[in-house]
N, CA, C and O of each residue as an XYZ file, in Angstrom:
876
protein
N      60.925     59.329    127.000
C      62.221     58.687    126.854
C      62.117     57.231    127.263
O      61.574     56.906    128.319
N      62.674     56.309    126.368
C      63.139     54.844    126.861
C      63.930     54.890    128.237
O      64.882     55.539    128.670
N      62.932     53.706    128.815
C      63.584     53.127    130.221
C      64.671     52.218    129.640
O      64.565     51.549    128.612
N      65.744     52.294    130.462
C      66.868     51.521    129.815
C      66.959     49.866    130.675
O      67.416     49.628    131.793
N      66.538     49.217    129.988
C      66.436     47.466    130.696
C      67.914     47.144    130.298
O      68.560     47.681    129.399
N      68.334     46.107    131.194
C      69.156     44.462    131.007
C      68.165     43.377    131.055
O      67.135     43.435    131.726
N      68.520     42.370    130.307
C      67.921     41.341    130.428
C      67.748     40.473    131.804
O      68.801     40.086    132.310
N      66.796     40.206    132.313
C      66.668     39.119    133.205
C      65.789     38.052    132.830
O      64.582     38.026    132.590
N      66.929     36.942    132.838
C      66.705     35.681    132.197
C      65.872     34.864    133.203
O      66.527     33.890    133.576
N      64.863     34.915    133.671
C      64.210     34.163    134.551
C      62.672     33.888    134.232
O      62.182     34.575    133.335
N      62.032     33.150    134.738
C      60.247     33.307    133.890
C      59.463     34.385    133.545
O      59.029     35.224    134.334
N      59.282     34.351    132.324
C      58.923     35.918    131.613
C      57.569     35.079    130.764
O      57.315     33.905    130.494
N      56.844     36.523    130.517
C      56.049     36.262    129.322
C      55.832     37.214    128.274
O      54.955     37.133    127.414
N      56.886     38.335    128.428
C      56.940     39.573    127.199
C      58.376     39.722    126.580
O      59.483     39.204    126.722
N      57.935     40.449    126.016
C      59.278     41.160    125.617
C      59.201     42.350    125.087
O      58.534     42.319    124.053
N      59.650     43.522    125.388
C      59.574     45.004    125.644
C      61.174     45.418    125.370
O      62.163     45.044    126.000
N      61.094     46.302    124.233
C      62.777     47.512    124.449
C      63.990     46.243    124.383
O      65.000     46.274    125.086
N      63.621     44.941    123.227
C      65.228     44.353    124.092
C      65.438     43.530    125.159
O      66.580     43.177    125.455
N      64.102     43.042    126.014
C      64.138     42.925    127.152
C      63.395     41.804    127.352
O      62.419     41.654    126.618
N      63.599     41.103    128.057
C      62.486     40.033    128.725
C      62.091     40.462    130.185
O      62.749     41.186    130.931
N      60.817     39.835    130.450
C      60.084     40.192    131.730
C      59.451     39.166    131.928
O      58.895     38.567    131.007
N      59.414     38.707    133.378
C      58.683     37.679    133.941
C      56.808     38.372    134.245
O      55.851     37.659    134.550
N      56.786     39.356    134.112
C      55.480     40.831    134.373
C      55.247     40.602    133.078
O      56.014     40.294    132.167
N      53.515     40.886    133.119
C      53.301     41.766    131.762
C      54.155     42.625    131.490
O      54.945     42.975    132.367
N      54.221     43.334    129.835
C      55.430     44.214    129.567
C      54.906     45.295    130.151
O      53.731     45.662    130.121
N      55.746     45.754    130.640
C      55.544     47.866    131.007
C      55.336     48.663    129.853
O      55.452     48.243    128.702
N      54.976     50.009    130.230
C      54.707     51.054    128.978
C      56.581     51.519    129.360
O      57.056     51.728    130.477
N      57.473     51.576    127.705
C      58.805     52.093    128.035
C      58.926     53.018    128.289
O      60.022     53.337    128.749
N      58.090     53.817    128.175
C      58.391     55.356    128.621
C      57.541     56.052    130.226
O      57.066     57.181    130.352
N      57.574     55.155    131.067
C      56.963     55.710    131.999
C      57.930     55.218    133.301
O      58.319     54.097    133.627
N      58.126     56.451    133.853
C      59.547     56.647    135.451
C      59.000     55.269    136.130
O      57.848     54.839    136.088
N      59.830     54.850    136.596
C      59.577     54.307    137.693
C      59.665     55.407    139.173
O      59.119     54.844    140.123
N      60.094     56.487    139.458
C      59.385     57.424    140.199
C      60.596     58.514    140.067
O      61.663     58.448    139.456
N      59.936     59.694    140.995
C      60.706     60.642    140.856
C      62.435     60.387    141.091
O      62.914     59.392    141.635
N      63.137     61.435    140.591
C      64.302     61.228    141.334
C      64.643     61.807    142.374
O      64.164     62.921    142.586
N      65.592     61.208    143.346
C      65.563     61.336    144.639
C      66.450     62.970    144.758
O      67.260     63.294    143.890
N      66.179     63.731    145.777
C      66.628     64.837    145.587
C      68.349     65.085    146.210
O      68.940     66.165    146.194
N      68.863     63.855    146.696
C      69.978     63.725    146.719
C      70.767     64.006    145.006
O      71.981     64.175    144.888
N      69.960     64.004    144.014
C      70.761     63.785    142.866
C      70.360     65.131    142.519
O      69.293     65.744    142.566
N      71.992     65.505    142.018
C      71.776     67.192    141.902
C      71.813     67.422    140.112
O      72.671     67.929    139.389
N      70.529     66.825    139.822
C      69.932     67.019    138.301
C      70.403     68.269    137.465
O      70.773     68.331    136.292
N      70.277     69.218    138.403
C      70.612     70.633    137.703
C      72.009     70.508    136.946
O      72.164     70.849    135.773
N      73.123     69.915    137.859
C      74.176     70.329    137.719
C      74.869     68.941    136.941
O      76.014     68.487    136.961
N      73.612     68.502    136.252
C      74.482     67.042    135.311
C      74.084     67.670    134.317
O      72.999     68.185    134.051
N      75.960     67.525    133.258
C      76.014     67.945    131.877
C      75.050     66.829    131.311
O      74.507     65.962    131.995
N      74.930     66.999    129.950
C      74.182     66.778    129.197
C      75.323     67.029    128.039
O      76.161     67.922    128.161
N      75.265     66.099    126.840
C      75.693     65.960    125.555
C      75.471     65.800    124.381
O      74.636     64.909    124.224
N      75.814     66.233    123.467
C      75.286     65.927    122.084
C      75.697     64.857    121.254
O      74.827     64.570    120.431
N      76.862     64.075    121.177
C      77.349     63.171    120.553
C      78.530     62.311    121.931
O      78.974     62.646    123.029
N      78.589     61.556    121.373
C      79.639     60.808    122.080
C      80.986     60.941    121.935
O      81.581     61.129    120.874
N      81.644     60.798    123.473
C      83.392     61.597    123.599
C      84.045     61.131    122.918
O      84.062     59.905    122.802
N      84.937     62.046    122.112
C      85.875     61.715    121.012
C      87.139     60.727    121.877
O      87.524     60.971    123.021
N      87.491     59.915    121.255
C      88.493     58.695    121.679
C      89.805     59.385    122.190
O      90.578     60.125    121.581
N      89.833     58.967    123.384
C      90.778     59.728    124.101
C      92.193     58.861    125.200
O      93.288     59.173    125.666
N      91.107     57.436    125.173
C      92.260     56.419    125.957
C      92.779     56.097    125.135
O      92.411     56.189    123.964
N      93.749     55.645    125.532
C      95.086     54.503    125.046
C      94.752     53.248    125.327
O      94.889     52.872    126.491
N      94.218     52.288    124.272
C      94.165     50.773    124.384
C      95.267     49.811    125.193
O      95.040     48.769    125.808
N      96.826     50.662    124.942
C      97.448     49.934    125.387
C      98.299     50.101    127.025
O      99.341     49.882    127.644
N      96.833     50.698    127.097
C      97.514     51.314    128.434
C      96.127     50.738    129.573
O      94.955     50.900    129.234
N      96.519     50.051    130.955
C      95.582     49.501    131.792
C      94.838     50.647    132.435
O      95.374     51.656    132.894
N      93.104     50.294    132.412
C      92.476     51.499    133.267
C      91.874     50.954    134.302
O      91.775     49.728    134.338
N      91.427     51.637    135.197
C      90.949     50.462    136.677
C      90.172     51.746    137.368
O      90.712     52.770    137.788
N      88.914     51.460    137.376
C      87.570     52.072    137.956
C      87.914     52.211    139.583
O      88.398     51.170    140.027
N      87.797     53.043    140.346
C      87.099     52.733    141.781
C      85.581     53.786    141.750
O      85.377     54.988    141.579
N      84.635     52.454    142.043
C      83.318     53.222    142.185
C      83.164     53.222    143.673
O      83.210     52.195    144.349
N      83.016     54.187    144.056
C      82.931     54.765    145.660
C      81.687     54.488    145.876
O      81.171     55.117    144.952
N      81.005     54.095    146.322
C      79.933     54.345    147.524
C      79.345     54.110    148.623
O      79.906     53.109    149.068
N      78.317     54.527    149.538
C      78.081     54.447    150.244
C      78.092     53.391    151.516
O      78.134     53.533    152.738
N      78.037     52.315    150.660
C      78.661     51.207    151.280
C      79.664     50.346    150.939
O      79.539     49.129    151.079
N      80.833     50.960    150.421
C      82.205     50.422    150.564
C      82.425     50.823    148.934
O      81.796     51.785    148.494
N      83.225     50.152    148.156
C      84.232     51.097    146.995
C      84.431     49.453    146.058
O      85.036     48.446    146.425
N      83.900     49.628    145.163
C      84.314     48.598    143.894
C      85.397     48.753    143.105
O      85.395     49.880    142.609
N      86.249     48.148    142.805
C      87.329     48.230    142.127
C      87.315     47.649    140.855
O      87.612     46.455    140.838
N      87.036     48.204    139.734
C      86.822     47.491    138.088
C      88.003     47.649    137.203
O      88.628     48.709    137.158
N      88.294     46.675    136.545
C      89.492     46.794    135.712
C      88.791     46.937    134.419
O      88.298     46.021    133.761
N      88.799     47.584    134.272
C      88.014     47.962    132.372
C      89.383     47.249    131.276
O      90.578     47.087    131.522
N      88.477     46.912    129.893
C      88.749     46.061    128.838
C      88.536     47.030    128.316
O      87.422     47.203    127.821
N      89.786     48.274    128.214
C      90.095     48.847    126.758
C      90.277     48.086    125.365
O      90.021     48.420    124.208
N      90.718     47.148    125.826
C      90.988     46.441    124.223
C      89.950     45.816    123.659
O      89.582     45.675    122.493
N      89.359     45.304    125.175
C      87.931     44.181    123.749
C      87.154     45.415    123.668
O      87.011     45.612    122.461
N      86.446     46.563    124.469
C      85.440     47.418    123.741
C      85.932     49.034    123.985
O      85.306     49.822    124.693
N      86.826     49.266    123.459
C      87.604     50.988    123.160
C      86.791     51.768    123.291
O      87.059     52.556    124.198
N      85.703     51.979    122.709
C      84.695     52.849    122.764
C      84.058     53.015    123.420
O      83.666     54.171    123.577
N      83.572     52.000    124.185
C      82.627     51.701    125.668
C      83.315     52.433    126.829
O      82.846     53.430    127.378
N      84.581     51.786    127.174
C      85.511     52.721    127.828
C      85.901     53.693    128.044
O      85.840     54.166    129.179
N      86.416     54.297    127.067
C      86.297     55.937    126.948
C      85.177     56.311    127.119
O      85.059     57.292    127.854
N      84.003     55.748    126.571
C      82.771     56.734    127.303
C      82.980     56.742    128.812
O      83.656     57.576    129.414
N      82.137     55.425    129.512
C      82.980     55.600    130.771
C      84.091     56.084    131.723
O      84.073     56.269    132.940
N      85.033     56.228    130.833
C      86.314     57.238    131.543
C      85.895     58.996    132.053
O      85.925     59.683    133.075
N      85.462     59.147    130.400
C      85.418     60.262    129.848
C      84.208     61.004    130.987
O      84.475     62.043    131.592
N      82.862     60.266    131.143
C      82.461     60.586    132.198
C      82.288     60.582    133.490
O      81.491     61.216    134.182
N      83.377     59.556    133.863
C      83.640     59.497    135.156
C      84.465     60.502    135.344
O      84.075     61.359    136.136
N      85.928     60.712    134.640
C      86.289     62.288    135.023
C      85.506     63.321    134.542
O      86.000     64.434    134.726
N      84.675     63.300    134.107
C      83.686     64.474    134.150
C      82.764     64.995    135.357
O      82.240     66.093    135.544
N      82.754     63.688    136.187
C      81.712     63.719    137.169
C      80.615     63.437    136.966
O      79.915     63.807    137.909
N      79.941     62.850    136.032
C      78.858     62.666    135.373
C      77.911     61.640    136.498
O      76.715     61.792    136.748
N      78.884     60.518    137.104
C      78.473     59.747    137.727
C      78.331     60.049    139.209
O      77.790     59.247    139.970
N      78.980     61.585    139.736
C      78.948     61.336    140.905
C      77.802     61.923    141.837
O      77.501     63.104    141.668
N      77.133     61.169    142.821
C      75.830     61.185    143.401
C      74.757     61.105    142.843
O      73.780     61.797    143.132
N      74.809     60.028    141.742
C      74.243     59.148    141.402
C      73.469     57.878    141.974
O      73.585     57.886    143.199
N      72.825     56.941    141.591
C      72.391     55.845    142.384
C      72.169     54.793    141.817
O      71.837     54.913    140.638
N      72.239     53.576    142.302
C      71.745     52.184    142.167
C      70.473     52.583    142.396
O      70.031     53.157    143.391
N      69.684     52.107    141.017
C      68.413     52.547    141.005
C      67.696     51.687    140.867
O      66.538     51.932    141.206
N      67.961     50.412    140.369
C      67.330     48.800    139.918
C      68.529     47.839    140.625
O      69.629     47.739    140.082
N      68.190     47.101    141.962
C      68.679     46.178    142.605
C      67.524     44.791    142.486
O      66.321     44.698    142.728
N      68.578     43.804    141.985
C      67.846     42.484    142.368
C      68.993     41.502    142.437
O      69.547     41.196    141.381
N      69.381     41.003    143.524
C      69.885     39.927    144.322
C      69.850     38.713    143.682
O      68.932     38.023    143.239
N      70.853     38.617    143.720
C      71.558     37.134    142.887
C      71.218     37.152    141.155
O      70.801     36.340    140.329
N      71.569     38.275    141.162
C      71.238     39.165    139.126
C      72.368     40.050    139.123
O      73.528     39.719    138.881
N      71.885     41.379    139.453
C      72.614     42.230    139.247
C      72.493     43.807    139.904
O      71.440     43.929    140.531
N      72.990     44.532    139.901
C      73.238     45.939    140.193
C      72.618     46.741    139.242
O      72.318     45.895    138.400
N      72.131     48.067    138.709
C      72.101     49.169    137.751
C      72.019     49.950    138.460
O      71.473     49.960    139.563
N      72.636     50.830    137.838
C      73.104     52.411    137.809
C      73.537     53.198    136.516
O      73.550     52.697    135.391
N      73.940     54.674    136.858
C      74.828     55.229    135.817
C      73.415     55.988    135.405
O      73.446     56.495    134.283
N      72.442     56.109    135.988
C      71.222     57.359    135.533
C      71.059     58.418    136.061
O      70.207     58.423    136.949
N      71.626     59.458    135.824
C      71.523     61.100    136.459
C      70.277     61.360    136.894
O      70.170     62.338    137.634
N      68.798     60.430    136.499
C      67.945     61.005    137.057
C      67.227     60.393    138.218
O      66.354     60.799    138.985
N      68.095     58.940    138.042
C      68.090     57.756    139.163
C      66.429     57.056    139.278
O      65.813     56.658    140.267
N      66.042     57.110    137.830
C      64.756     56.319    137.831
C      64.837     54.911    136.911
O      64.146     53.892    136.932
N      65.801     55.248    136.229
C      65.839     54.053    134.610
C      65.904     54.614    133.272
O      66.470     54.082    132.317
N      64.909     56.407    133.262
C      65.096     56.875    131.946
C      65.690     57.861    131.513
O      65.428     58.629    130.588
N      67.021     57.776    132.667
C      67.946     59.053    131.691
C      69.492     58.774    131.546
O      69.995     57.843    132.175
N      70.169     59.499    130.800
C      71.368     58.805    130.465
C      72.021     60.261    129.839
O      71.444     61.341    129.970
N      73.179     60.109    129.216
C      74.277     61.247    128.638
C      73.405     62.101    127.310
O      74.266     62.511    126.531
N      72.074     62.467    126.848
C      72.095     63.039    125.949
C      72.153     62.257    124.425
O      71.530     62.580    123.414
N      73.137     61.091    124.607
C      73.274     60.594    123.191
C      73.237     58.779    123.339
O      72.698     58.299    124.336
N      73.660     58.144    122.602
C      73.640     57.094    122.566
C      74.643     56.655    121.312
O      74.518     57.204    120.218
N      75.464     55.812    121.504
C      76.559     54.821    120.893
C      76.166     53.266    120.790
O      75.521     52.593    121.594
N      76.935     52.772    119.157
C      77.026     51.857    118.879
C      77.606     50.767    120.002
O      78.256     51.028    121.015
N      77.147     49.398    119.484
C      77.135     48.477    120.434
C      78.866     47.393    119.755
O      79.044     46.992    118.605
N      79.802     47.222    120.943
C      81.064     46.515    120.362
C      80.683     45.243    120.774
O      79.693     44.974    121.454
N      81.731     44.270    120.215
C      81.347     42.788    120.156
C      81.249     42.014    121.342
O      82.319     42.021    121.950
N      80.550     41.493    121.777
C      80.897     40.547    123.313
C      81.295     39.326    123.315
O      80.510     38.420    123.035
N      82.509     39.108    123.614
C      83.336     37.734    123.818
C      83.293     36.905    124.763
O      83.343     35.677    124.828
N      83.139     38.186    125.892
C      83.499     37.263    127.442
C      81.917     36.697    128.226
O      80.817     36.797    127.681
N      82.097     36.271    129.218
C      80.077     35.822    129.722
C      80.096     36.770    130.998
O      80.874     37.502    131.609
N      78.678     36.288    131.044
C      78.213     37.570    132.190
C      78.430     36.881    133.732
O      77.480     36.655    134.481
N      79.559     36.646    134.005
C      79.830     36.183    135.436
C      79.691     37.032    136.294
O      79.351     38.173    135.980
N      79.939     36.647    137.668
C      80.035     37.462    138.803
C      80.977     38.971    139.088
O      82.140     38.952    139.491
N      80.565     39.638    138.929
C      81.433     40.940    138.872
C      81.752     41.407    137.731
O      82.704     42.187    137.742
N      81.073     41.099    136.342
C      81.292     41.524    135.189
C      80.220     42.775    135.136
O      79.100     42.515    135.577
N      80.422     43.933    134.704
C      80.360     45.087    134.409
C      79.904     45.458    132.629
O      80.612     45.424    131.623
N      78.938     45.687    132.740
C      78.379     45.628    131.170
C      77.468     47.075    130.908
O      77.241     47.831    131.854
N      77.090     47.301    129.835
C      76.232     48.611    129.508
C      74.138     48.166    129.311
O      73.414     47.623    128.478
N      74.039     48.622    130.238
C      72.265     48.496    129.945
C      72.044     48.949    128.791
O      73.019     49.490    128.269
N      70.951     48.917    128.102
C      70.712     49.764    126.959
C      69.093     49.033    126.701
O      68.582     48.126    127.358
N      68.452     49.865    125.375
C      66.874     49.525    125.529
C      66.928     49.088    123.925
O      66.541     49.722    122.943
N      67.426     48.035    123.995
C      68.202     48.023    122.302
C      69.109     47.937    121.749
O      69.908     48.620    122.389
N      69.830     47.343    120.533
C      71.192     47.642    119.982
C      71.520     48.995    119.718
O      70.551     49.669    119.369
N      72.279     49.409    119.763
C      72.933     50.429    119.384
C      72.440     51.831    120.414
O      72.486     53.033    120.152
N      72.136     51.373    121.211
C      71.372     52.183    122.667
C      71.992     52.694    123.561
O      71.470     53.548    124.278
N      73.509     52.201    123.754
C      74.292     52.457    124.850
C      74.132     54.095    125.079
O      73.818     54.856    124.164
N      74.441     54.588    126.664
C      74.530     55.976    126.835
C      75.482     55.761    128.148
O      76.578     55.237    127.952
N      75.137     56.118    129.403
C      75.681     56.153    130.669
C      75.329     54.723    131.687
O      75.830     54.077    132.608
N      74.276     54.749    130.927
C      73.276     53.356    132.470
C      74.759     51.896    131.844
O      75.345     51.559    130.815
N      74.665     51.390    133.830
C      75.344     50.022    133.153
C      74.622     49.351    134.642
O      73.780     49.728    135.457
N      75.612     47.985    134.419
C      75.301     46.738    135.382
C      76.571     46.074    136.010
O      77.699     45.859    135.566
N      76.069     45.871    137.004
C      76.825     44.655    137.499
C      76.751     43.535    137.997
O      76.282     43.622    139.132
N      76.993     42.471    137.697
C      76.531     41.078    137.955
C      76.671     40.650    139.249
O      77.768     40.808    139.784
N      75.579     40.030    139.987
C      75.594     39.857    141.280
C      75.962     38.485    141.350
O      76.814     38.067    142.135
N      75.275     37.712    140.467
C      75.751     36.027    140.236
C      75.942     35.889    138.846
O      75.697     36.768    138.020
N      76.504     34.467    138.544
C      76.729     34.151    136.825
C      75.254     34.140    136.058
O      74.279     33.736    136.691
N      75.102     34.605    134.646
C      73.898     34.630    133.964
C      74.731     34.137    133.001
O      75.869     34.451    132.650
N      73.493     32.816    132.427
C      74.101     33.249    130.678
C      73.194     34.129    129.865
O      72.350     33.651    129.107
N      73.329     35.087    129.987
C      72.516     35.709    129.247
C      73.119     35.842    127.265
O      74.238     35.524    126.861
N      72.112     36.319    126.513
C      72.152     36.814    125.375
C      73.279     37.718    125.330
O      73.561     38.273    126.391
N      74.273     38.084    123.878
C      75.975     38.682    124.621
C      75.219     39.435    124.029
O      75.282     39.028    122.868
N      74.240     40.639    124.064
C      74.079     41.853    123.740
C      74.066     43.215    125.017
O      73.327     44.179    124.821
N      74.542     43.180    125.702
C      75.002     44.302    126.498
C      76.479     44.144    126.565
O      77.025     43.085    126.875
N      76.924     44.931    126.347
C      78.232     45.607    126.322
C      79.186     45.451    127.500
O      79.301     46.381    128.299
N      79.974     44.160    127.667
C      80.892     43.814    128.328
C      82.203     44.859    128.207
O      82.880     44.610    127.209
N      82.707     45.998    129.035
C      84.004     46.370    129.535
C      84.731     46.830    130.250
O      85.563     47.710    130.033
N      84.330     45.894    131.853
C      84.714     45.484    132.822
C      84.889     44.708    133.866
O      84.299     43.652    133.634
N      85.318     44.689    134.741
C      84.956     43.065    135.795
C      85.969     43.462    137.265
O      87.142     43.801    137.423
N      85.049     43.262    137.981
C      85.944     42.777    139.403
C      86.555     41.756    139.543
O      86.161     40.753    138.948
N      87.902     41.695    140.516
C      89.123     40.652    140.165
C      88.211     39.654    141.220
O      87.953     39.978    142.379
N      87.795     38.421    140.600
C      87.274     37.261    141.604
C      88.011     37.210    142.665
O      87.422     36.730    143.633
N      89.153     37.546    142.855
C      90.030     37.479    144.062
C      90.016     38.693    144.960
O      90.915     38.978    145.752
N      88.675     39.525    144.717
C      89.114     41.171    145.345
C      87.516     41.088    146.276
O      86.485     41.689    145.974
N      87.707     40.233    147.358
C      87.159     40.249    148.305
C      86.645     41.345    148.799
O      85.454     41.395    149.108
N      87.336     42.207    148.919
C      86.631     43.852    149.593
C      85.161     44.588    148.377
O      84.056     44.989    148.742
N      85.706     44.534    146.980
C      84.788     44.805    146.576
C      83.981     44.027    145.706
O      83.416     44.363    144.665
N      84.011     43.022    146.246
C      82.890     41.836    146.167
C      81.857     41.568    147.436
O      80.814     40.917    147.501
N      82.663     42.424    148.517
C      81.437     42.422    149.502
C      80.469     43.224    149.486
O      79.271     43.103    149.741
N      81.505     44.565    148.959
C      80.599     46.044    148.634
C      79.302     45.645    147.667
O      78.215     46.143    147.960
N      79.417     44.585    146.304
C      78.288     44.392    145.501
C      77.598     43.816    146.276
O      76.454     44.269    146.253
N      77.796     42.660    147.280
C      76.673     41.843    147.807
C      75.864     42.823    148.923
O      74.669     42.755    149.211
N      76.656     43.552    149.347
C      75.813     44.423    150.086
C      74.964     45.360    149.757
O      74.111     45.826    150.513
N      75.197     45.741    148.384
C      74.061     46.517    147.284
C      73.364     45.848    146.994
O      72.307     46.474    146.918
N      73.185     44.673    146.698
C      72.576     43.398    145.819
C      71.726     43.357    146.819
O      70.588     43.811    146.697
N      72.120     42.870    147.811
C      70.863     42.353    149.095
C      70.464     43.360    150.143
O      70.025     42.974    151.226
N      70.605     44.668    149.850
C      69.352     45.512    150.616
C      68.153     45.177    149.868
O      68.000     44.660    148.762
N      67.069     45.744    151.043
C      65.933     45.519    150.815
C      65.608     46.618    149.533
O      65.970     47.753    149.221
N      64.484     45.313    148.865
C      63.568     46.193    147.713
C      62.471     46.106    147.751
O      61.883     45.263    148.429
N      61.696     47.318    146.727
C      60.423     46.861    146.907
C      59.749     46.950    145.505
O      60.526     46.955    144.550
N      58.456     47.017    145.253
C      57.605     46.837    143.358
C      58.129     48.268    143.130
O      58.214     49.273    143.836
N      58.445     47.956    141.866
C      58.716     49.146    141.365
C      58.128     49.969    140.666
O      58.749     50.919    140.192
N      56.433     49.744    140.381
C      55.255     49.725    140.276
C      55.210     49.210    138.896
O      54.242     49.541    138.212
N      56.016     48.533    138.442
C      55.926     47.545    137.136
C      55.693     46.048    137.624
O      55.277     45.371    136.684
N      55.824     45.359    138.738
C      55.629     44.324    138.982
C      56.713     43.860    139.107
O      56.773     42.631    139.099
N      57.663     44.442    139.229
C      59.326     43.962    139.597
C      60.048     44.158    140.792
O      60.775     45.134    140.613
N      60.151     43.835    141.584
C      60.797     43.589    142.608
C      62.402     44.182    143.135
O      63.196     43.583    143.860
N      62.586     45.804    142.390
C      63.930     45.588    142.459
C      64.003     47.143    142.603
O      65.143     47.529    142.344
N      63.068     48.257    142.965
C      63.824     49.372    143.496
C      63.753     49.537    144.941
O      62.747     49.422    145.640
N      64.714     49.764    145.237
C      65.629     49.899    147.082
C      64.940     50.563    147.570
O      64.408     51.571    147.106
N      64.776     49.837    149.189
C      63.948     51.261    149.887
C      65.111     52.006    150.098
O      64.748     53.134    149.765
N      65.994     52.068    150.358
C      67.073     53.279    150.425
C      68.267     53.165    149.399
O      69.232     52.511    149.796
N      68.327     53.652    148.273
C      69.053     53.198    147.241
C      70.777     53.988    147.941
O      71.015     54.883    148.751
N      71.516     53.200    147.218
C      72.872     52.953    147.481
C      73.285     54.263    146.491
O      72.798     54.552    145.398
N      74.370     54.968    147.262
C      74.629     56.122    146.617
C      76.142     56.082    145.701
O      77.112     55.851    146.422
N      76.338     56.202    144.782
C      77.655     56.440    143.804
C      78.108     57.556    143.982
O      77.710     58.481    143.274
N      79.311     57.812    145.235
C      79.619     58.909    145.464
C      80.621     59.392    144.407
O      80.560     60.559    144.021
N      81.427     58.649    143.981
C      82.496     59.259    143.032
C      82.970     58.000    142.321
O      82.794     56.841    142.698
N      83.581     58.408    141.259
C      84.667     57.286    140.237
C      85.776     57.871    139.943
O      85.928     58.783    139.131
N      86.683     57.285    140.689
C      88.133     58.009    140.569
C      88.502     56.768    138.895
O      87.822     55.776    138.632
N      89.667     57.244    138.099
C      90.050     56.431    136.923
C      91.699     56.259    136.936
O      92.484     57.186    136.735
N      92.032     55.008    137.188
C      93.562     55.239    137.011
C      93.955     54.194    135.961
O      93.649     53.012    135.805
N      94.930     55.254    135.141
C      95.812     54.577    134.144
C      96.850     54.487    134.325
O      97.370     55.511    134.768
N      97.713     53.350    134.124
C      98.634     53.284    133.999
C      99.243     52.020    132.869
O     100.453     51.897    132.674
C-alpha cells in the first residue's frame, strides 16, 4: 500500500507519490514502523466506497479533535469542499478516528494524522476524488494528505506555520487565528521531540500524540 505524503516545500532532490523530499526518494510502499499497540487495529471499520452525502452545506460544522495534549477546535468548509467533509464527519461519528495518532510531526510545517494503522500507510479502504482549492495553506489550515490526485481517504494535516505550497491537498478546514487554546494544543504537537523515520526524515515522535476522540457539531 501507498504511504500517504503532503508536500514539504523545503530543499529536496526527488519526487515520489506527489511529493517532494529533501532525502533521496523512499520505496512508497514500505511502513515507517509498526503500529503502536495503543491503536486498536482490530476494531477499525474498513470500507468499500465512500460515505454517501449526508451533510447539509448550509448548515455550520465545527470539529473538536481531542487529544492528549489539549483539544483543537476546526470549523470545516462544507461549502468550498462538500465531499471532503462528509467524509470527515461521517468518520468521525463513526469513530474511525478515535485512538488514533499523529504519526508524522515536523515543527514549523505541519501535523499528520487520520491513519488507523498510525504508520503513513493506511486509511478508510477507499479513496475519493480531489475538490478545488481556493484558500492557502496558513497556520491552522486543515487539509487531506493523499499520495496523488484523486487519493484522498482518512489521512489529513495540519499546518503548523504558513506554506505556500502547490493547492493540491484538499483544503476543508481551519482553526479560528483567534482560538488561542487550540493553537497551543498544535504547537505542542508540532514541537515534541522527533526522531528519523528511517527514510531520512526527521518527523516521527518519540511519543506520538494520541487522537482521543472527534466530537462533530452542527448547527
Amino acid at each position: 500500500m501507498k504511504k500517504t505524503y503532503i508536500l514539504a516545500l523545503v530543499l529536496f532532490v526527488g519526487i515520489a507519490g506527489g511529493a517532494f523530499f529533501w532525502k533521496s526518494q523512499p520505496k512508497v510502499d514500505r511502513p515507517l514502523a509498526e503500529a503502536p499497540t495503543l491503536i486498536q487495529q482490530s476494531m477499525t471499520k474498513t470500507y468499500t466506497s465512500p460515505p454517501a452525502m449526508s451533510i447539509d452545506q448550509n448548515k455550520t460544522y465545527t470539529a473538536s479533535i481531542v487529544t492528549d495534549k489539549g483539544t483543537m477546535v476546526v470549523t470545516l468548509f462544507a461549502k468550498d469542499a462538500p465531499a471532503t467533509v462528509n467524509n470527515f464527519v461521517v468518520l468521525a461519528r463513526e469513530g474511525f478516528y478515535t485512538n488514533t495518532i499523529f504519526h508524522r510531526v515536523m515543527k514549523e510545517f505541519m501535523i499528520q494524522g487520520g491513519d488507523p494503522k498510525g504508520n503513513g500507510t493506511g486509511g478508510p479502504g477507499y479513496t475519493f476524488a480531489d475538490e478545488p482549492v481556493t484558500r492557502d495553506y496558513i497556520r491552522g489550515t486543515v487539509a487531506m494528505a493523499n499520495s496523488g490526485p484523486d487519493t484522498n481517504g482518512s489521512q489529513f494535516f495540519i499546518m503548523h506555520a504558513t506554506y505556500s505550497l502547490p493547492k493540491q491537498y484538499v483544503i476543508f478546514g481551519a482553526i479560528d487565528p483567534s482560538d488561542s487554546t487550540s493553537l497551543a494544543t498544535l504547537d505542542a504537537i508540532a514541537t515534541a521531540p522527533v526522531i528519523d523515520n528511517g527514510m531520512g526524515e526527521e518527523s516521527k515522535p518519540v511519543t506520538p500524540t494520541v487522537l482521543q476522540s472527534i466530537s462533530i457539531r452542527e448547527e
